[in-house]
MITI-415276 format. One record per residue (C-alpha): residue number from 0; chain; x, y, z. Coordinates in Angstrom, 1 decimal. Layout:
BEGIN
NUM/A/X/Y/Z .
...
This chain:
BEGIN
0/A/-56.3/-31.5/-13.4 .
1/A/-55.1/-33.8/-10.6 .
2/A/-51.9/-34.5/-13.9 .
3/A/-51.3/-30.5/-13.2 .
4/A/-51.2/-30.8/-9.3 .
5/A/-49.3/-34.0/-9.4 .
6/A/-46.6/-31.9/-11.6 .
7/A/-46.5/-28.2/-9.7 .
8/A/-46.3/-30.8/-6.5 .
9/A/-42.8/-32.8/-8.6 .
10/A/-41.5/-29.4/-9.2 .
11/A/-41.7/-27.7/-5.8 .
12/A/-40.1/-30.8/-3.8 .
13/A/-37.4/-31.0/-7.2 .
14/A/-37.0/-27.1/-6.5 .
15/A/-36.3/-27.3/-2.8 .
16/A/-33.6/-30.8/-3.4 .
17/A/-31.8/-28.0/-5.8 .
18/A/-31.0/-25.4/-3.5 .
19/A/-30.0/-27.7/-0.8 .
20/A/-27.0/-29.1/-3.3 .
21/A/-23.8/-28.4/-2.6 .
22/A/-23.4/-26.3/-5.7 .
23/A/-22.8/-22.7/-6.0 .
24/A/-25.7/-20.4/-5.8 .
25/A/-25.3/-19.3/-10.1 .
26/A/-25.7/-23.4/-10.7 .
27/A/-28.4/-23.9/-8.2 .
28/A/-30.5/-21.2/-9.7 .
29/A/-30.1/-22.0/-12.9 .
30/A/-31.0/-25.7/-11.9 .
31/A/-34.2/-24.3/-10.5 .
32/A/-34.9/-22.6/-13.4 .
33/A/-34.8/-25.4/-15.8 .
34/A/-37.1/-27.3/-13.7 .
35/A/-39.6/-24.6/-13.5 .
36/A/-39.5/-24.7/-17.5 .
37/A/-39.7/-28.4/-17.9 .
38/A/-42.8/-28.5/-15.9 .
39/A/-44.4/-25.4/-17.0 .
40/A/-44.4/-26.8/-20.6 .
41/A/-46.2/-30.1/-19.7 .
42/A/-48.1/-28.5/-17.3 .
43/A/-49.2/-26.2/-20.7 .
44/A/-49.5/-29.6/-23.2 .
45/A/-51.3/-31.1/-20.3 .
46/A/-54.0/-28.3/-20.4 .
47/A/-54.0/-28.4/-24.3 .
48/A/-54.5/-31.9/-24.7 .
49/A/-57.6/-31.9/-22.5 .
50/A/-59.2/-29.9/-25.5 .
51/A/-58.5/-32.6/-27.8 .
52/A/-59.8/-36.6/-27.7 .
53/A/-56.8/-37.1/-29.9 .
54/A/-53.2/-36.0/-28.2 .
55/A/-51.9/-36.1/-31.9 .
56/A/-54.0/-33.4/-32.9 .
57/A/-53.2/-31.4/-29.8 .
58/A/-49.9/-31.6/-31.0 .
59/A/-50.3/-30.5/-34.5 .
60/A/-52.3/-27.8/-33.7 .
61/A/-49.6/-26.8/-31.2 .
62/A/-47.1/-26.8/-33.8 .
63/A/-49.1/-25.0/-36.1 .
64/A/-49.6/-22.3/-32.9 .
65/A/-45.9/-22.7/-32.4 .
66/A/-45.1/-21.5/-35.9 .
67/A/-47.4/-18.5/-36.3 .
68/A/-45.7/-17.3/-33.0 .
69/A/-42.5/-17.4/-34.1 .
70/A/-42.7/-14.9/-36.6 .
71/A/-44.6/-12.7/-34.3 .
72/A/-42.3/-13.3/-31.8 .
73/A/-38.5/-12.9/-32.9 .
74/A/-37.5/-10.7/-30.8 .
75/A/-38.3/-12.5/-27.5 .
76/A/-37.3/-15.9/-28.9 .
77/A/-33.8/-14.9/-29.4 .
78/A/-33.5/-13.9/-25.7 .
79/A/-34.8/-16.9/-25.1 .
80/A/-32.2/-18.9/-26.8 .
81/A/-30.0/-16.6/-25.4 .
82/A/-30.9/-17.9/-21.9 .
83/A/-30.6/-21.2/-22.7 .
84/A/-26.5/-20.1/-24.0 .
85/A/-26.5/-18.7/-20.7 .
86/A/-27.3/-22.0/-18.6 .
87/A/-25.3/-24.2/-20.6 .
88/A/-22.3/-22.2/-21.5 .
89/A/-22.1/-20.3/-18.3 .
90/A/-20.8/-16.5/-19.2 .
91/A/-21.9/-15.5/-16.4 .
92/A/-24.4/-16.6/-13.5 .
93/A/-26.3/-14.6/-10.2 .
94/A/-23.5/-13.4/-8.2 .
95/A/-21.4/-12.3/-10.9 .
96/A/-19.7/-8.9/-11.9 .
97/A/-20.1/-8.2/-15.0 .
98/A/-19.9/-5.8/-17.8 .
99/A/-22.0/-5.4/-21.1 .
100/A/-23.2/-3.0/-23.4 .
101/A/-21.4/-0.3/-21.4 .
102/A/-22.9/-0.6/-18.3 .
103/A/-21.2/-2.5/-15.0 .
104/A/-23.1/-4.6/-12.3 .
105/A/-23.5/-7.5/-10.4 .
106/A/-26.0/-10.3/-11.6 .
107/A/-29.1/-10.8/-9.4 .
108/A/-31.7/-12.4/-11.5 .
109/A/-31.3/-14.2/-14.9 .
110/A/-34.8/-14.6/-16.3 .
111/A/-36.0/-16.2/-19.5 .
112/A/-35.9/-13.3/-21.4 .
113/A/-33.9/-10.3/-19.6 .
114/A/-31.4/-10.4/-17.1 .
115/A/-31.3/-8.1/-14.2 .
116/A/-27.8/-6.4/-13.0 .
117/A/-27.8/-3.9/-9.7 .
118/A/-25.2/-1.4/-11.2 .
119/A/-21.9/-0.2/-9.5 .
120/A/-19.9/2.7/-10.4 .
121/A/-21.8/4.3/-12.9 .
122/A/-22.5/8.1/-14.0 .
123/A/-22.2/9.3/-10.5 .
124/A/-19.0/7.4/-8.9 .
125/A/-16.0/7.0/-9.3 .
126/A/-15.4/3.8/-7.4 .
127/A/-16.5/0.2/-7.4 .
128/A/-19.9/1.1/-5.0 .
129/A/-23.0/-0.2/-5.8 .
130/A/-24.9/2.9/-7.3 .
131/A/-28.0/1.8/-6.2 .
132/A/-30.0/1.4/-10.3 .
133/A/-31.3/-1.3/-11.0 .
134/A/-30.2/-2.7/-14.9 .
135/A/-32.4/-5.2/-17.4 .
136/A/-31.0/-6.2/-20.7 .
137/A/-32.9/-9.0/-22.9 .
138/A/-30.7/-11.8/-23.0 .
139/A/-29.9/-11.7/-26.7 .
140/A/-27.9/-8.8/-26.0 .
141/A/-25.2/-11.4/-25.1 .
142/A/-25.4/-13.0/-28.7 .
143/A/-24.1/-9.7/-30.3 .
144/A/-22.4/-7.9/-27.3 .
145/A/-19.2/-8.7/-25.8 .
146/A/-19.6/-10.0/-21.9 .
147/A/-16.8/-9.3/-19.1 .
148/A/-16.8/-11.5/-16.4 .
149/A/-15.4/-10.0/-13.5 .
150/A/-15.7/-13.0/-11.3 .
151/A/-14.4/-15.3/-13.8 .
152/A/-14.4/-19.3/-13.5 .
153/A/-10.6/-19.4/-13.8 .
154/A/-9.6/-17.1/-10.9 .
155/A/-11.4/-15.9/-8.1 .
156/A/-9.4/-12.6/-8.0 .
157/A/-8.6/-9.5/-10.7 .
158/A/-5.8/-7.5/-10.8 .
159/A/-6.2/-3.5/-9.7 .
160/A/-3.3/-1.1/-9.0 .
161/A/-3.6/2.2/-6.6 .
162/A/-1.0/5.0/-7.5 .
163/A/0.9/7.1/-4.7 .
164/A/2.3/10.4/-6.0 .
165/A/6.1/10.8/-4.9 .
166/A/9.0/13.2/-5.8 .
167/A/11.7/11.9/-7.9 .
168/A/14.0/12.2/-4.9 .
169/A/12.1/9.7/-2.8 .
170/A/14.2/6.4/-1.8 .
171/A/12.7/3.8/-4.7 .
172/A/13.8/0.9/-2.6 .
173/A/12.2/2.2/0.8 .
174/A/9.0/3.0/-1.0 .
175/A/8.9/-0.8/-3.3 .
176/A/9.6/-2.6/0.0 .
177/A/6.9/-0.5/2.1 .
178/A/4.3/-1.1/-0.5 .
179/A/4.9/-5.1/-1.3 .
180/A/4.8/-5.3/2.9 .
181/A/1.6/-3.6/3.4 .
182/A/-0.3/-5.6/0.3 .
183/A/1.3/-9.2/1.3 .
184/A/0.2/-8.9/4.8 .
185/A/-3.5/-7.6/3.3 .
186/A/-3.2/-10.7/1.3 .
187/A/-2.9/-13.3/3.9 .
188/A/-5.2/-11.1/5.8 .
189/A/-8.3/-11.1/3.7 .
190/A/-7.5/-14.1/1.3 .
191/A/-5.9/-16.4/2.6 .
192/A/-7.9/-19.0/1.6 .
193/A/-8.5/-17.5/-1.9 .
194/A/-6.0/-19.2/-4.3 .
195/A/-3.7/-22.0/-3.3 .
196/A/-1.5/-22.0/-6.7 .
197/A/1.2/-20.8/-7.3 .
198/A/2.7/-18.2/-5.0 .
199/A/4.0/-16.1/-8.1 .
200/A/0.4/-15.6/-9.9 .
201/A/-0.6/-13.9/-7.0 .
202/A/2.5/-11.9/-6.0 .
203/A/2.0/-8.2/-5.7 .
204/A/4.3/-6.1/-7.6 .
205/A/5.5/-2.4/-7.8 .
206/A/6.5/0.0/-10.4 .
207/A/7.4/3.6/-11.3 .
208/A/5.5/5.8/-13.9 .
209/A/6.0/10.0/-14.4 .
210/A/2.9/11.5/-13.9 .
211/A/1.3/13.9/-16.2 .
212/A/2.2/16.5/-14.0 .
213/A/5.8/16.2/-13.6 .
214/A/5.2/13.5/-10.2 .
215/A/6.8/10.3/-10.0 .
216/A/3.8/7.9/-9.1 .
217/A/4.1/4.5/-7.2 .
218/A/2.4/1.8/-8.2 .
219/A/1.6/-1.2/-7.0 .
220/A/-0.6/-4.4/-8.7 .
221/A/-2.0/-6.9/-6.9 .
222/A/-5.0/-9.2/-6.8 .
223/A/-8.2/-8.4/-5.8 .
224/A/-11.7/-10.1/-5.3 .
225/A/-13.8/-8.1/-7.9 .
226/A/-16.4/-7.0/-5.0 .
227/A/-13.6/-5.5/-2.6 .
228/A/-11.1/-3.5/-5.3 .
229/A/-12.5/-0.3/-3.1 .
230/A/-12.3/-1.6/-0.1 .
231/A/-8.4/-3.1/-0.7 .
232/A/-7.4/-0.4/-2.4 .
233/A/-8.6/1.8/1.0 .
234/A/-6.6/-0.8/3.6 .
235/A/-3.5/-0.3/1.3 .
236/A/-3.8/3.3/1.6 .
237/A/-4.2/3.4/5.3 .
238/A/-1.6/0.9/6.0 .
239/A/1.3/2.4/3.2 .
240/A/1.0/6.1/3.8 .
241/A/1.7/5.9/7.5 .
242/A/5.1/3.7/7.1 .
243/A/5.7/6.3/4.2 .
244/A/5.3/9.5/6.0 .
245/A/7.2/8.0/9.1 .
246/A/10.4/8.5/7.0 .
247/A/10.5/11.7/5.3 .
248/A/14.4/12.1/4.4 .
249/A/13.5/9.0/2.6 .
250/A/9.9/9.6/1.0 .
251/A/8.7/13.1/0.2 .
252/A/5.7/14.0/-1.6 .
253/A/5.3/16.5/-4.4 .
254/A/5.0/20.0/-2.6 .
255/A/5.2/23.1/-3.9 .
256/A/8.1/23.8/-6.2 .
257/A/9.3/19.9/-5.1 .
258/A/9.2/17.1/-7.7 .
């Protein structure tokens, strides 16, 4: 048993070099995780092969073990493989927005078999908040269901649009050059140190589109961090609408019999 200690003793000091890497947190957990596995499993042949005087027996007869389990145990097996897609191909890691199987959340645990999301939006909102549920899903459901990375590897940033209803006499121009103001300045703002490409994949744009109703609606695109499209799209409101309703020969909003 002092094999066992000696082991639980490797993984705990292995455990606490890993989180002090500079790594993100996704890597460093599943880092962590891996060593808990590796040392688990000999800490479980370890025990075995104290049953046995011959280690080669203790392995046959784990094999045999091994085998009868696997038919019992499909299901759970596939999730497992499924996490091991998960640390090695990275579709996602803790942290990350994601969506799958129809539901919407960020990543807070990835275990061996399930993965655990803390939901936003939802049934009950209609913006990005957290909703306060709690999501699991077995990890196999990524071998079958397509996975959206919000906070994908490539870009740190989404694109999102907010719409501003305006009559069709409102000054285009005036209203393009209000809104690319307002969401430029947000941008050096807030991300400033987000992206340092080029300046044309992250310049905001605007354009027109008639509204169901008759309405002209502004619209302007610009990138986001997946975790603050609320809270962006909220600055942009309260930074726009004033420099828009400061000029109303120029801007007017649909009223009454006015489109």
């Amino acid at each position: 048993m002092a094999i066992v200690a000696i082991i639980l003793m490797t993984r705990s000091i292995l455990e606490k070099i890993i989180w002090k890497l500079n790594q993100s947190q996704g890597e460093k957990y599943n880092l962590s995780r891996i060593t808990r596995l590796l040392a688990n499993t000999i800490v479980v042949y370890v025990v075995l092969a104290s049953f046995f005087v011959d280690p080669y027996n203790s392995l046959a007869s784990l094999g045999i073990a091994s085998l009868i389990l696997g038919f019992a145990l499909q299901a759970p097996i596939s999730s497992f493989i499924a996490w091991l897609y998960i640390v090695f191909r990275s579709p996602y890691q803790v942290g990350d927005r994601i969506q799958i199987h129809g539901k919407k959340g960020d990543v807070i645990e990835i275990n061996y078999l399930d993965t655990i999301i803390e939901e936003f939006s939802g049934d009950y909102l209609q913006n990005d908040f957290k909703s306060g549920r709690i999501i699991y899903f077995p990890n196999s459901k990524i071998l079958t269901d397509q996975v959206v990375n919000y906070s994908g590897p490539i870009r740190p940033y989404i694109w999102d649009e907010t719409a501003v209803q305006i009559a069709f006499t409102s000054d285009l121009e005036f209203v393009e050059e209000c809104f690319l103001k307002v969401a430029q300045e947000d941008f050096q703002d807030e991300y400033a140190t987000l992206y340092y490409g080029p300046e044309n994949e992250v310049k905001p744009a605007v354009y027109y589109r008639v509204n169901e109703r008759a309405w002209l609606e502004a619209v302007i695109s610009y990138p986001v961090k997946p975790l603050d499209t609320t809270g962006k799209r909220n600055r942009l409101l309260r930074k726009a609408l004033p420099l828009l309703n400061a000029e109303p020969e120029k801007v007017q909003f649909p009223e009454g019999t006015l489109r």
